[in-house]
N, C-alpha and C positions, 0 to 999 in steps of 0.2 A: 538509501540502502547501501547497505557496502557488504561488498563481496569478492573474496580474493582466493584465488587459486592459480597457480602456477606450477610447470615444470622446471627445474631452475637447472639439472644437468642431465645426461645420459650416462649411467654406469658402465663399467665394465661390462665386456660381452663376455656372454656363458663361455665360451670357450676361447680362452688365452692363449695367445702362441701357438699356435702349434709346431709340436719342434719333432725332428725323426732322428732318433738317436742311438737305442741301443737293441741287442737280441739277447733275449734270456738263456739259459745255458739251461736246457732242458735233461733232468736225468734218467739212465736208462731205465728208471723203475715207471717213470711217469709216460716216457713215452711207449714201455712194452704195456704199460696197464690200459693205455688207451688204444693203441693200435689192436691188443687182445677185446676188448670189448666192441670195440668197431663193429669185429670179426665175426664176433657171436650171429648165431642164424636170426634167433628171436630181435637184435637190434635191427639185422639187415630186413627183414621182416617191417621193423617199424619205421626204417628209412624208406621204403619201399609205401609206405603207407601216407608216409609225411610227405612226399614227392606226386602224390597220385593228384589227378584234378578232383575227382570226389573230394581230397580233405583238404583243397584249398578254399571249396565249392564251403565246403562245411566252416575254417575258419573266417571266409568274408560274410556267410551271414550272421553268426557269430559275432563276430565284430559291429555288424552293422545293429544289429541287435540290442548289444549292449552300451555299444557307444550313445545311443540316441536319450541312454536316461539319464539325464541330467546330475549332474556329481561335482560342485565345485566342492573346492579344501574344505575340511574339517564337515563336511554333509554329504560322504559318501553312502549313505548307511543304503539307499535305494540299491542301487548298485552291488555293494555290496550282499544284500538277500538277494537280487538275482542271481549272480553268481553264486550264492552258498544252494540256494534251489535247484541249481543245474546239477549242480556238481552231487546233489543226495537222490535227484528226480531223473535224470537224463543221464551223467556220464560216469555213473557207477561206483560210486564212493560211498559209506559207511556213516553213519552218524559218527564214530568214533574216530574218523580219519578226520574230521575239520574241527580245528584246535581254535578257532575264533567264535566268540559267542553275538548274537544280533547287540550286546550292550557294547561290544569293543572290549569284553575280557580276554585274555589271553594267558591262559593259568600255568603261573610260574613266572610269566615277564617280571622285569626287573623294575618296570612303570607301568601301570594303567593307565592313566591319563595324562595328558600333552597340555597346558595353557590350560590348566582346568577344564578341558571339556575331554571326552571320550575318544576313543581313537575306533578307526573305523577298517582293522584290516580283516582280509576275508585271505584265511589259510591254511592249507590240504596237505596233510602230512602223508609221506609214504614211506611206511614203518623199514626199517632196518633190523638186522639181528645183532646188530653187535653189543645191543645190552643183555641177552641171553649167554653171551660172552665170560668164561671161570675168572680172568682177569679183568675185566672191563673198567675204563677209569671214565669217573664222570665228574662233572664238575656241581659240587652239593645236590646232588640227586641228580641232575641233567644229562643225561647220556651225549655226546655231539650230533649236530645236524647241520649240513648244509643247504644254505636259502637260496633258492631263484626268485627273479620278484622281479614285478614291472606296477608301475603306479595307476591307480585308479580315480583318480582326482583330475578334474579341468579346468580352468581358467573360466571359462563360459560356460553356462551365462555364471556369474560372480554370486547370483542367491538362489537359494533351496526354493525352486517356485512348488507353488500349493501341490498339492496331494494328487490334485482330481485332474492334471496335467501333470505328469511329471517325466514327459519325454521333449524332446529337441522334434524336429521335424529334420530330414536327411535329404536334404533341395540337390536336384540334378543342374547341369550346365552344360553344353557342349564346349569342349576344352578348349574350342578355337575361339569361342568366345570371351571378351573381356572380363578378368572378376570383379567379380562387385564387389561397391566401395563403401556399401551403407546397408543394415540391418534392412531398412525399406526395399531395398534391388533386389537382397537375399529372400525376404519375403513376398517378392511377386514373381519370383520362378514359380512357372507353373508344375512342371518336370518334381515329382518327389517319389522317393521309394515309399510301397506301402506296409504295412504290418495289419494281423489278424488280433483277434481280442487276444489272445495267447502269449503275445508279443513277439512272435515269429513272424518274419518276413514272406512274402508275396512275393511268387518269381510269376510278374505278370510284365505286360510290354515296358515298364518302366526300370522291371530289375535287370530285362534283357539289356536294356540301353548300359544299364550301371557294370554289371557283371561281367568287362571283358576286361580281360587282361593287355599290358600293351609293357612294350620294351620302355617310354621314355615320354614324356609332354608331347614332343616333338612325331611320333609314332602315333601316339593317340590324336592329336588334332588332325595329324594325314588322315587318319583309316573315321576320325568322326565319329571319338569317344568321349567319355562324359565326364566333367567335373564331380563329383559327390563331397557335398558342405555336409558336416557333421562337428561338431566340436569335439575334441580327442581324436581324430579320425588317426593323425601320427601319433601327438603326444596327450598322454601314451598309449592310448587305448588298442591302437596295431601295436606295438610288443606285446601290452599284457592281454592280449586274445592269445597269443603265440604263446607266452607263456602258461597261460591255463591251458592249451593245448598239449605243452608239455608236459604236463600234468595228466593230463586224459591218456595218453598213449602213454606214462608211467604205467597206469592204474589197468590200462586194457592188457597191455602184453603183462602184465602183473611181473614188473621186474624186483628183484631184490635188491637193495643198494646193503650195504654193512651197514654203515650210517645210518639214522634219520635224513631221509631229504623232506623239506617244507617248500612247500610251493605257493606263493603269497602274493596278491594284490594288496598293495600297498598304497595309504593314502597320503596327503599332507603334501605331497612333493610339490605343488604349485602354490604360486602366490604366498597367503600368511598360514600355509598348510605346517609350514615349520618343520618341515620331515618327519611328522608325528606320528606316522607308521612305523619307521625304522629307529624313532626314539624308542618308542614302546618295545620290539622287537630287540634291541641292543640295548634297555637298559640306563639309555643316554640321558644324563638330566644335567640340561643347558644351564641352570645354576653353581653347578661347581665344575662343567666342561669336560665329565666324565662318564664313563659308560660301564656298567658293571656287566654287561653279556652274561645275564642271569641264566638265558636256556642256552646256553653254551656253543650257539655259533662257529663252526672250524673254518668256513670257508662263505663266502658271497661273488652269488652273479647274478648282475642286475640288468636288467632291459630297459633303459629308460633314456636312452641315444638316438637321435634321429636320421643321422648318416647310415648308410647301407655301408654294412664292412667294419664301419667304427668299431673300434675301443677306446675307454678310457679307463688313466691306470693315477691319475693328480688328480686333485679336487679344491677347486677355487674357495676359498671359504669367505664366510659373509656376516655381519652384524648386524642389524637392522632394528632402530627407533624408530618408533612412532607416541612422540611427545604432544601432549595437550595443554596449551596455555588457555586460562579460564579466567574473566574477569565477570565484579559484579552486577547486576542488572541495573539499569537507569540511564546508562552514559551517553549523551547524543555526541553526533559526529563532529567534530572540531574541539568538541571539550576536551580543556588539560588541566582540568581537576583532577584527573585518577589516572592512575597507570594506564596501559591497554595492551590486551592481549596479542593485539594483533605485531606491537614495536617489540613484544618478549619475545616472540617470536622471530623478528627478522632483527633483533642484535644476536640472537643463538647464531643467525644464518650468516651474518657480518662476520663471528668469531670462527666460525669452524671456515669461512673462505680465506682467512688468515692464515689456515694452518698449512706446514707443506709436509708431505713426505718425501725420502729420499728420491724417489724415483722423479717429482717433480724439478728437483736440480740438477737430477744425475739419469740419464734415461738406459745406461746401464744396470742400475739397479733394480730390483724385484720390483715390479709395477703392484704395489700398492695404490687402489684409488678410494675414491668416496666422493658421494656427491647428496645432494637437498633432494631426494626424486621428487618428492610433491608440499609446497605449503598451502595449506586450504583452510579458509575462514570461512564459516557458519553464514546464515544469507541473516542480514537485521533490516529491522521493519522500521516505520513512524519514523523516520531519521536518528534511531539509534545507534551506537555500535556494535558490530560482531562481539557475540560474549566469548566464542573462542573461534581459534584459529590452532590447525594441528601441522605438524612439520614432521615430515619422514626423513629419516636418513639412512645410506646404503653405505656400507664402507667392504672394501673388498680385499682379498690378495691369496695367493698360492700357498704362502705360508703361514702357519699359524702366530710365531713371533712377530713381527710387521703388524698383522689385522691386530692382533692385541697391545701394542703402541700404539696404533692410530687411534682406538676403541679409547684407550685410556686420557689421550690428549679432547676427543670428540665429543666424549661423554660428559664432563663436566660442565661444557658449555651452555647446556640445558640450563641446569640451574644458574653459574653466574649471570645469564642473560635475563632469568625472572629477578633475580638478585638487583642488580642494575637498574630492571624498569622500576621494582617496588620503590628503591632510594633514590631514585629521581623526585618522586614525592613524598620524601621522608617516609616512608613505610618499609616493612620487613614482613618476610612469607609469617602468615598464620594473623596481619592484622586485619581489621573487619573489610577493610577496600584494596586490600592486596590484590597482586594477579594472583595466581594458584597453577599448580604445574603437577601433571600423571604422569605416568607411563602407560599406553593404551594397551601397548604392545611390545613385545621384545622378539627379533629373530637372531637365532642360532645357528647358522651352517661352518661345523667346523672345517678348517681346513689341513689338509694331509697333501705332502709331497712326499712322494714312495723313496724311500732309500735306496729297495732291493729290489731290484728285476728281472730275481731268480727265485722271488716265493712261491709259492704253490701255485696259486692262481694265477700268476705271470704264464709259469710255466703250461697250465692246463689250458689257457688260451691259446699259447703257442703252436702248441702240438695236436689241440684239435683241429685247427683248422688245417697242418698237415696232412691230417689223417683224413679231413673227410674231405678237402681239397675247395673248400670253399675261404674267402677272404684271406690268401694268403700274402703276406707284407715282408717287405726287404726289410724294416725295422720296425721296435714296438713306439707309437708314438705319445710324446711326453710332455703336450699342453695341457692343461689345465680345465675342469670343466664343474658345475656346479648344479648335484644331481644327489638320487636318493643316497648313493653311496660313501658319501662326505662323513655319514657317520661309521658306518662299520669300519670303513678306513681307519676314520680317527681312531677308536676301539681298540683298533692294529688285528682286524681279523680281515685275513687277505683278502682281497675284494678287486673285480675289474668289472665293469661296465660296456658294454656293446648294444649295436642295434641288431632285431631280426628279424622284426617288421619290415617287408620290401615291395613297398609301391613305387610304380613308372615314377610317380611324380607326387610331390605335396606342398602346400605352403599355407601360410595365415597362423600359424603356431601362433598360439596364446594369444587370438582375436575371433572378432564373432564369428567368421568368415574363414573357420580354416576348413583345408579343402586337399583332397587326395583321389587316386588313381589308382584301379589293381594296377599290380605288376607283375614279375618274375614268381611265377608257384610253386616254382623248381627248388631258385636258390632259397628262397624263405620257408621251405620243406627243408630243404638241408641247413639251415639255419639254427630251425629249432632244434633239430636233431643234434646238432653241434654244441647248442647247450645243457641238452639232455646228458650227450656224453660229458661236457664237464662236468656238470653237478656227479655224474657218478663215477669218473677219476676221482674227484677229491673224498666220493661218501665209499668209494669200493664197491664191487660188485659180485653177486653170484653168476655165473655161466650158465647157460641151458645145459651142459654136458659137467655139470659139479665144479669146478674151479671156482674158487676165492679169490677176488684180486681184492690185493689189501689195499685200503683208502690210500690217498697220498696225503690228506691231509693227516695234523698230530690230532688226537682225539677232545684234547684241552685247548679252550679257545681262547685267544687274548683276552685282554679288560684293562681296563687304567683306574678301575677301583673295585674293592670286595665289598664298598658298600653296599648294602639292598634297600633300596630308599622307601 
């Protein structure tokens, strides 16, 4: 039998460089329009509310809640009805305010569907007046809206299990204890949170154990706090509870923005999810590299950071193959009669380790990398050979000229490599003993390096956090990160990325075994609130006492094409 699977390098890490560099030059319309809403009675009301223990009490079961159903990329759809059911059953919302349909429609986007399959976001508009407006400008019927969004998609477990389970189990640990390093240790925690048929949590002696809050690991293991394994517990399932919460307390104190704001869990963001959320949503079709922002997007903020305090304002961009070499049935092992899928395969991996980029000679240079993540050969039987073996490739870099030279020199290799094996044995692709070559998969994450870091949303990041005095920074920082926002970026609709989910402590991101800690209920109350107030600097807002404050965003949103595909 033979059977081959390897990791042959380690990629680029999510977050490149981090470098501290500049301060946006905030203007006095943006910063009176947000200190002016701060102000307002009804906002201070709803900071007053987001700060309370009741609505931290309210976000962590919440969280724990939804995190537990199971949602990897591209099979969010569970998930996603939970949350559309709260949100028309439980937190006050209108059939007419949720603009997602259970098929992954989204009427008007610029795309319906992602890789041929469906897209699966779940998202709550909170209407604006400014299309009631004598002059109003909108882009082909669109009036503007500004999006919050945090991703609803996990890593684990990797497939949509059956129906009749379709939750995780939420295993307890005392934090002073070791974590476990195998699905089996995670499964013989006896310690788990419980849930009623309703899918609501049970604050019985086990949630008491879970439910305390602590400053830091190191606090919580003194005072003999608890672990809670959950997959998404960070990413990103604590932002986007914070963000549907933004959303609730939009809806409760029934504020006016001018704007549309849309409030969206988003999917696709992990693994071969392919950001198929934010495709759909901006329009983006990874075949010609462009984004038509059909529902006219003015502004983006996104949740999908797992540092407390973070922003990101660059977006690492990424390519990704996943090639299949196929040979015919019959060939036993040592035979060199006929090609084999397994040698098409590792001359492709021969040629693209040939290759270099600048940064490989010059480490001044923009660190462009790429690397083989996985080759893996089919398991054969009776002493035959693997009929195929598949090879992924990762190629990376900060800017989009770069990834698209490396793409162009990497790509080709695929087929001269089948090319090769076939004319080793006088053959050419398409004759009866040939090898044979697919494309299984293709990933898309554009990449954007910000020019200005004085656009809108530079600026509304800056200045809320002034105003509401939470994660203030000596400069904006300017590495590189690779996240839902890659596309809106690219688009060129202002766009910055923060965390506001804030537990003591987390870790195991994108393993079986990830694992977090309440924390601070305070700042992650003022947190959300922070991004409540952006979205409504960029969408404008009405005042409890009649004032207007006019958006900061322009009404017409980027695109890099008027196609509508």
């Amino acid at each position: 039998m033979q059977k081959t699977r390897c990791a042959l390098a380690v990629g680029l890490a999510m977050v490149a460089g981090v470098a501290w560099a500049v301060v946006p030059q905030v203007s006095p319309d943006v910063q009176k329009a947000t200190e002016t809403i701060y102000k307002d009675p009804v906002m201070q009301k709803m900071l007053t509310e987001l700060t309370s223990d009741e609505n931290a009490q309210f976000r962590f079961n919440t969280h724990m809640e939804i995190a537990r159903i199971a949602s990897p990329s591209r099979y969010e759809m569970r998930r996603a009805e939970e949350i559309t059911r709260r949100m028309l059953e439980e937190w006050g919302f209108d059939k007419s305010d949720i603009m997602t349909t259970p098929e992954g429609i989204i009427k008007g986007a610029g795309i319906q569907k992602v890789d041929g399959l469906p897209v699966y976001n779940v998202c709550v508009r909170i209407p604006g007046t400014y299309s009631q407006e004598k002059d109003a400008k909108s882009y082909k019927g669109q009036f503007p809206k500004v999006l919050l969004e945090g991703h609803t998609d996990t890593v684990n477990p990797a497939v949509l299990p059956p129906a009749d389970s379709p939750y995780e189990p939420v295993k307890l640990q005392k934090a002073s204890d070791a974590i476990v390093t195998t699905p089996a240790e995670l499964a013989a925690l006896k310690d788990e949170l419980h849930f009623d048929k309703n899918g609501k949590i049970i604050q019985d002696e086990n949630y008491k154990k879970a439910y305390v809050r602590y400053a830091n690991l190191e606090d919580a293991q003194k005072k003999g706090g608890y672990r809670i394994y959950v997959p998404g517990f960070a990413d990103a399932m604590g932002n986007t509870t914070s963000v549907l919460t933004a959303a609730i307390m939009l809806k409760k104190y029934n504020i006016k923005p001018v704007y549309d704001i849309w409030v969206c869990g988003t999917t696709g963001e992990e693994g071969k999810g392919n950001l198929c959320g934010m495709k759909q949503l901006y329009g983006y079709n990874q075949d010609t590299g462009k984004g038509n922002n059909a529902l006219n997007f003015v502004a983006n903020f996104g949740a999908d950071s797992t540092r407390a305090g973070s922003g990101i304002f660059n977006y690492l961009g990424s390519y990704r193959f996943e090639i299949k070499y196929t040979e015919p049935a019959g060939y036993k092992m040592g035979g060199q009669d006929a090609p084999s899928a397994l040698m098409a395969m590792t001359r492709s991996i021969a040629k693209i380790a040939d290759l270099k980029t600048a940064w490989d000679t010059d480490k001044k240079a923009e660190r462009t990398t790429y690397t083989v993540g996985v080759a893996d050969c089919e398991d054969a039987t009776d002493g035959s050979r693997s009929r195929s073996c598949t090879l992924m490739v990762d190629m990376r870099s900060p800017t989009q000229g770069p990834l698209s030279e490396i793409r162009s020199r990497i790509e080709p290799t695929f087929k001269a490599a089948l090319d090769e094996e076939n004319a080793k044995y006088g053959l050419k692709a398409g004759d009866k003993n040939a090898v044979k070559m697919e494309l299984v998969w293709f990933g898309d994450r554009p990449a954007y390096s910000r020019p200005d870091y004085n656009d809108v949303a530079s600026q509304i990041y800056w200045q809320t956090a002034q105003t509401v005095g939470i994660d203030k920074i000596k400069e904006l920082p300017t590495g590189a990160a690779s996240l839902n926002d890659n596309v809106p970026a690219a688009v060129g609709v202002p766009t910055v990325n923060f965390n506001v989910h804030t537990p003591a402590a987390s870790g195991g991101g994108h393993t079986f075994n990830e694992w977090g800690i309440p924390g601070d209920n305070v700042a992650e109350g003022k947190r959300i609130f922070r991004m409540i107030l952006m979205g409504l600097t960029a969408a404008g807002y009405h005042t409890s006492d009649g004032q207007v404050i006019a958006p900061a965003a322009d009404p017409i949103g980027a695109r890099t094409t008027e196609d509508m595909y």
